[in-house]
C-alpha positions as CSV (number, residue, x, y, z in Angstrom):
1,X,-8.6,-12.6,-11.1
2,X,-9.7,-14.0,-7.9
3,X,-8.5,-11.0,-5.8
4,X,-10.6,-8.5,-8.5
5,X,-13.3,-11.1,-7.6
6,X,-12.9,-10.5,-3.7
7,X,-12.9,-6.7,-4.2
8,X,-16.2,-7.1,-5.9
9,X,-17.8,-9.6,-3.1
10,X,-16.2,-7.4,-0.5
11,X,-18.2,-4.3,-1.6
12,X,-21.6,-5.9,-2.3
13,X,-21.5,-7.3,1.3
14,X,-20.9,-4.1,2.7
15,X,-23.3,-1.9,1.0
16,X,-25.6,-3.8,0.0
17,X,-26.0,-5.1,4.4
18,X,-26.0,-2.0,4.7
19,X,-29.0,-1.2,2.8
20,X,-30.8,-4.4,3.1
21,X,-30.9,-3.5,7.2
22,X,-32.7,-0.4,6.2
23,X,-29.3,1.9,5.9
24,X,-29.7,5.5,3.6
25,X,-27.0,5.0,1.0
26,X,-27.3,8.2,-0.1
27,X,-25.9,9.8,3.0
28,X,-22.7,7.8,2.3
29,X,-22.6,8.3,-1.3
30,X,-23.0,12.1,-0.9
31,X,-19.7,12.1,2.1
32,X,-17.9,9.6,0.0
33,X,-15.8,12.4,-2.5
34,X,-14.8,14.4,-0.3
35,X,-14.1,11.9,2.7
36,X,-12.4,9.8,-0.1
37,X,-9.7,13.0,-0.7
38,X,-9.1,13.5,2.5
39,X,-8.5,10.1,3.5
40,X,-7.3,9.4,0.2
41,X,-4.9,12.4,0.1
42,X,-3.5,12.1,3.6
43,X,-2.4,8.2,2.5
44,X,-1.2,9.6,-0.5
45,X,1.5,12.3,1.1
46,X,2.2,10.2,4.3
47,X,3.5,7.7,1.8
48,X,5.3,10.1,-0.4
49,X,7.3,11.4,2.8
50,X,8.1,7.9,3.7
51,X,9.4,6.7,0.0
52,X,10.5,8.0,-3.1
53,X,9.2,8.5,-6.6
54,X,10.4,4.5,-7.3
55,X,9.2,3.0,-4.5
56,X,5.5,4.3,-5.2
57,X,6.2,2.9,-9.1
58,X,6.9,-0.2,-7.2
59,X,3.9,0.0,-5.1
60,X,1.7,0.4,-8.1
61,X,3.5,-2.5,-10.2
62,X,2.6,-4.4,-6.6
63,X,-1.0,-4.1,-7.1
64,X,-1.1,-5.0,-10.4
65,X,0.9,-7.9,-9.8
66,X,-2.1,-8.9,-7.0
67,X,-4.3,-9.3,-9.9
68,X,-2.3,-10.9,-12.4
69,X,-1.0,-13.6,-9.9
70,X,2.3,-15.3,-9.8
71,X,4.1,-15.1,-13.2
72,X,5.5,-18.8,-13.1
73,X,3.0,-21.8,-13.4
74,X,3.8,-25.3,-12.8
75,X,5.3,-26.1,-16.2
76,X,8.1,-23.0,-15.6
77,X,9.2,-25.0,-12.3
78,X,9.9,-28.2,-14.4
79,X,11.8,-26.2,-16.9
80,X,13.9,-24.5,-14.6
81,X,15.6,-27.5,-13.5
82,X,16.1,-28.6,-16.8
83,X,17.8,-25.4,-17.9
84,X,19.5,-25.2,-14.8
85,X,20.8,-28.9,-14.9
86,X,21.8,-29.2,-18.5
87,X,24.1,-25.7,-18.0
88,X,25.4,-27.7,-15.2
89,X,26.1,-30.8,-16.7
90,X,27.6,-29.2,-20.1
91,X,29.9,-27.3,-17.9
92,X,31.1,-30.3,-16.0
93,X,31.4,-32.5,-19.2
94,X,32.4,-29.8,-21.6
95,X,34.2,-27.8,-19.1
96,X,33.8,-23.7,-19.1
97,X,34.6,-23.0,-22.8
98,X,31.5,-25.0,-23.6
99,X,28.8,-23.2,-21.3
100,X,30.6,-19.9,-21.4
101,X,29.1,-18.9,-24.5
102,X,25.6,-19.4,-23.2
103,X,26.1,-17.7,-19.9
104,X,27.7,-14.7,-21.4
105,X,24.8,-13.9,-23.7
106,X,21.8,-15.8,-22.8
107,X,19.3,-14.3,-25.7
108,X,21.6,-15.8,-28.2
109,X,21.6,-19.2,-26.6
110,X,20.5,-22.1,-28.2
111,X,19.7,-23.3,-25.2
112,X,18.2,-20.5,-22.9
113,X,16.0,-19.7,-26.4
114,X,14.3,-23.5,-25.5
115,X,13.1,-21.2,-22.4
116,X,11.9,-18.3,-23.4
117,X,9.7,-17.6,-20.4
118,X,13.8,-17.2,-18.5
119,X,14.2,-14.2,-20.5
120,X,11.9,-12.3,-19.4
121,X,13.1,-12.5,-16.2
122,X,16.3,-10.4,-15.2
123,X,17.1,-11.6,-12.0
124,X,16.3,-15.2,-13.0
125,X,19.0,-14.9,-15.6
126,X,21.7,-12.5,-13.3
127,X,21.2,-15.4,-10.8
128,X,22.2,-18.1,-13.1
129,X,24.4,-17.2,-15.5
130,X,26.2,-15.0,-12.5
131,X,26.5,-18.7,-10.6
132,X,27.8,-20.5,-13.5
133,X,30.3,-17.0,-14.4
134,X,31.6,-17.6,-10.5
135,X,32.5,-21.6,-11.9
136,X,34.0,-20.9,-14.5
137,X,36.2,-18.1,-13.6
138,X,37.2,-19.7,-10.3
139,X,40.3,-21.6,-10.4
140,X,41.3,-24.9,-8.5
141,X,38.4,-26.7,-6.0
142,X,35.5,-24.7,-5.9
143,X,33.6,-24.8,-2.1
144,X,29.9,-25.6,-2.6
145,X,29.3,-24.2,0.6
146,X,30.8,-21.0,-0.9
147,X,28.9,-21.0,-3.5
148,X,25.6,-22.0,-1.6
149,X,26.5,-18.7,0.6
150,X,26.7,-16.4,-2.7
151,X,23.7,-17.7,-4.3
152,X,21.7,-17.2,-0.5
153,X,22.8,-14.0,0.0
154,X,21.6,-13.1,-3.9
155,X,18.5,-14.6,-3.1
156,X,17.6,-12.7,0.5
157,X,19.1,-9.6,-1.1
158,X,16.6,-10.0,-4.5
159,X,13.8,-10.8,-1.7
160,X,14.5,-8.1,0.9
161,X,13.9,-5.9,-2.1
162,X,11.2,-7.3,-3.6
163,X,8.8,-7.7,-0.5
164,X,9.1,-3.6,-0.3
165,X,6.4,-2.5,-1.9
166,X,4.6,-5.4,0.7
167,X,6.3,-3.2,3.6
168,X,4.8,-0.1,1.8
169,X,1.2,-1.4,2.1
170,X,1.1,-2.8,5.2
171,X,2.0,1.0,6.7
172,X,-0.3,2.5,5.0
173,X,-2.9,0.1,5.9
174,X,-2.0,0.5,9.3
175,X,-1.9,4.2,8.8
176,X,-5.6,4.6,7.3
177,X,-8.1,3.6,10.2
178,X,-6.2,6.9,11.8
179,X,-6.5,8.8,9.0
180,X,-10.4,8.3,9.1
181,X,-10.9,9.6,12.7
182,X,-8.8,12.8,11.2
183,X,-11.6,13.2,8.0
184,X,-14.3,12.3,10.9
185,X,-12.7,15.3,13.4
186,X,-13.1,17.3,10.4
187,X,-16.8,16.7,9.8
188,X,-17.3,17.1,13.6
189,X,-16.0,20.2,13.7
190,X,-17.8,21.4,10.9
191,X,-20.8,20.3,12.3
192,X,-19.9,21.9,15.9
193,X,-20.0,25.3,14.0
194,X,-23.3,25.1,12.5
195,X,-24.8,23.7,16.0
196,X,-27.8,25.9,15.5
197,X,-29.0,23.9,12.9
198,X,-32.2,22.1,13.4
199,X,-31.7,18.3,14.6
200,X,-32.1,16.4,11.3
201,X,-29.8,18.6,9.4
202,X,-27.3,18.0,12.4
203,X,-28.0,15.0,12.4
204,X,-27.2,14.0,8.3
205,X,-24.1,16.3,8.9
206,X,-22.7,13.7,12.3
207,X,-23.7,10.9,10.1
208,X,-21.5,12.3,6.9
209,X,-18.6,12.4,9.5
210,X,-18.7,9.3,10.8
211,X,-18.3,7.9,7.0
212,X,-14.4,9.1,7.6
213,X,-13.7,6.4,10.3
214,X,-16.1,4.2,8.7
215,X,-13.9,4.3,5.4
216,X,-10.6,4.6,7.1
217,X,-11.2,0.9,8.7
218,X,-13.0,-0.6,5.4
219,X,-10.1,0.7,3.4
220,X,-7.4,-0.5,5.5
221,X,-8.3,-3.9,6.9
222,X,-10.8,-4.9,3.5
223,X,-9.0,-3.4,0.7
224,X,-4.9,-2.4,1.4
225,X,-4.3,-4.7,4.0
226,X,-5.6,-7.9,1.8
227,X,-3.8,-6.0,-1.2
228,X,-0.3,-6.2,1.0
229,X,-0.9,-9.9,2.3
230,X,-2.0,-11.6,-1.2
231,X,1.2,-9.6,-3.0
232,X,3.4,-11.1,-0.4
233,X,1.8,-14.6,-1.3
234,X,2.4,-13.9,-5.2
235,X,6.0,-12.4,-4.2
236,X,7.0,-15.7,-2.4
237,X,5.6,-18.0,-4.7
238,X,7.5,-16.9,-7.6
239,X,11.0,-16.5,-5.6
240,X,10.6,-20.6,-5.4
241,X,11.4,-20.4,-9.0
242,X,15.0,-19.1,-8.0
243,X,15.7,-22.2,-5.0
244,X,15.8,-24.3,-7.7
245,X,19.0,-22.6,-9.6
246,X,20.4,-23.3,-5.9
247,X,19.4,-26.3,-5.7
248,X,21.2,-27.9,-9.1
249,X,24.1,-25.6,-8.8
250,X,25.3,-26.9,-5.2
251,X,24.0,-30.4,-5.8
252,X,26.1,-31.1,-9.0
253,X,29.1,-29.6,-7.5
254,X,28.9,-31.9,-4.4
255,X,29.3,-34.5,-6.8
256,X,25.7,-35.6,-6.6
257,X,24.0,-38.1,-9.0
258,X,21.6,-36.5,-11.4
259,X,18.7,-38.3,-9.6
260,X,19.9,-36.8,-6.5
261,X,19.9,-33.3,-8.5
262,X,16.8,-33.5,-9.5
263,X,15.4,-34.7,-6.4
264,X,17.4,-31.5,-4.4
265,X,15.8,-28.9,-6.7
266,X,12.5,-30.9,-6.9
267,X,11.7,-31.2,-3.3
268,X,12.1,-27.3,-3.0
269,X,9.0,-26.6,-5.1
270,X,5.8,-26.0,-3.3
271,X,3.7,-29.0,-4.1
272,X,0.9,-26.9,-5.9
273,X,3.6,-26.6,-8.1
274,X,6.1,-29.4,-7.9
275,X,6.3,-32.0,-10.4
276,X,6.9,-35.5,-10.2
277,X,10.3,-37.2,-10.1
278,X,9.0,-39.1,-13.2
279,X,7.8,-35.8,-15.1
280,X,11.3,-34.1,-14.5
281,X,13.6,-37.2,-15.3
282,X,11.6,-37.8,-18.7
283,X,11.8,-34.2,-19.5
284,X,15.4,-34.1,-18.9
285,X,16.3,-37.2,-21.2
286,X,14.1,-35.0,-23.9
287,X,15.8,-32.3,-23.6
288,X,19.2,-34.2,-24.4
C-alpha cells in the first residue's frame, strides 16, 4: 500500500512543480501517448528479446507483489519454528515412522493443518518436508554439516530464482533513460523536417520532443527502478521465513537443547519480525 502511496506522491510532485513554476501541462499531456508507446514499446520488446513468455509472467507477479508486501507477518515467523521444531522433535522421539506420515502428505497432516498459512507456500513445504525425507531415508549418522550444505544450496537456488524478475527490472530501468533520447531523436527529426514552420509552432514541436528524455529518466529512476529495489526488499524479507527450517533442522541434529533451538532459528529473524524467546518457548509448550 505504501509503495501505491509513493507512486501517487511521486506524480503530484512532479507535475504539479511543474505547473506551480508556471510549466504548460498541456504540451506534455498532448506528447505523452505517443511518447508513452514509443518509450513504452521499445521497453516492452527489448525485454521480450531478453526473456521469455515466463519470465515477463514473473515480472508482472513482481509488481504486484511490490504492492501487496511481504506475505509473512510476524506471527508466521513464530509459527515456523514451532512447526519446524515439533516435526523435529516427533522425529527424534518417535523415530521416522511417526513423522513420515506428515512429511509425505502435508495437507492431510494434523499437524501442518495447525498452519495453514505453510500451505500455501510450495517451496516452504518442498524445503521442509524434503529436509526431514533426507532424515528419515538416510541410514546410520547423519552429518549436520551435510545437511546444513543441502538445505543452503536449496535456499540460494530458490533465491537466485526468485530475485529474477528483480534482475529483469533493474535492466530495463537502466535501459529506459536511453530509450527516451531515442523517442526525443524522433521528435527532433520530425521537427527538423518542418523547419519552415514559424517559431512558436517549432517551438511546441522541440518542447513535445524533449518529453521523450524527460519520461525516459522519470520512468526509470522514479517508477521501475523503485519498483525493482522495494521487490527485492519484499523478496528478501520473506526468504527469512525459510532460515528458520535451517535453523531447527541442523540445531536439533547437533544434539542441541531445545532452548538452544529455538534461540538458533530465533536469532535469524529480522528483528521487525522476531519474537521474543519468551513468546516462542510458551507457544511451543502450547502447541504440545
Amino acid at each position: 500500500m505504501i509503495s501505491a502511496v509513493g507512486l501517487v506522491v511521486l506524480l503530484l510532485m512532479v507535475f504539479g512543480g511543474f505547473a506551480l513554476a508556471g510549466g504548460n501541462l498541456m504540451v506534455i499531456m498532448a506528447a505523452l501517448p505517443l511518447e508513452m508507446l514509443i518509450i513504452g514499446g521499445a521497453a516492452a520488446g527489448a525485454t521480450l528479446i531478453a526473456t521469455d513468455i515466463a519470465g515477463i509472467k514473473q515480472m508482472g507477479g513482481g509488481i504486484g507483489l511490490v504492492f501487496k508486501g511481504p506475505k509473512y507477518k510476524k506471527a508466521d515467523y513464530s509459527a515456523a519454528i514451532f512447526l519446524t521444531t515439533r516435526l523435529m522433535k516427533m522425529f527424534k522421539t518417535d523415530g521416522a515412522v511417526a513423522v513420515e506420515p506428515h512429511i509425505e502428505d502435508p495437507k492431510s497432516s494434523a499437524i501442518f493443518a495447525e498452519y495453514p498459512q505453510f500451505l500455501k507456500d510450495p517451496f516452504f513445504l518442498h524445503l521442509l518436508c524434503d529436509s526431514m525425507r533426507l532424515l528419515v531415508v538416510s541410514t546410520g549418522t547423519l552429518s549436520p554439516q551435510s545437511v546444513d550444505d543441502v538445505i543452503e544450496t536449496a535456499l540460494e537456488t530458490h533465491h537466485a530464482a526468485a530475485l529474477k524478475p528483480v534482475d529483469r527490472l533493474t535492466t530495463m530501468s537502466d535501459a529506459l533513460p536511453a530509450l527516451g533520447i531515442v523517442a526525443a531523436v524522433l521528435g527532433i527529426i520530425k521537427t527538423m523536417g518542418s523547419i519552415d514552420k514559424p517559431p512558436a509552432i517549432l517551438g511546441g514541436m522541440i518542447g513535445s520532443a524533449l518529453v521523450g528524455t524527460f519520461l525516459g529518466v522519470l520512468l526509470a529512476y522514479g517508477i521501475v527502478g523503485p519498483l525493482a529495489a522495494r521487490l527485492r526488499t519484499v523478496i528478501e524479507a520473506d526468504a527469512e521465513i525459510y532460515l528458520i527450517i535451517r535453523r531447527v533442522i541442523v540445531a536439533s541434529l547437533k544434539g542441541a537443547p531445545q532452548p538452544m533451538v529455538i534461540e538458533a532459528a530465533r536469532t535469524a529473524i529480522d528483528p521487525a519480525n522476531q519474537p521474543s524467546f519468551a513468546e516462542v518457548f510458551d507457544g511451543l509448550r502450547t502447541a504440545k
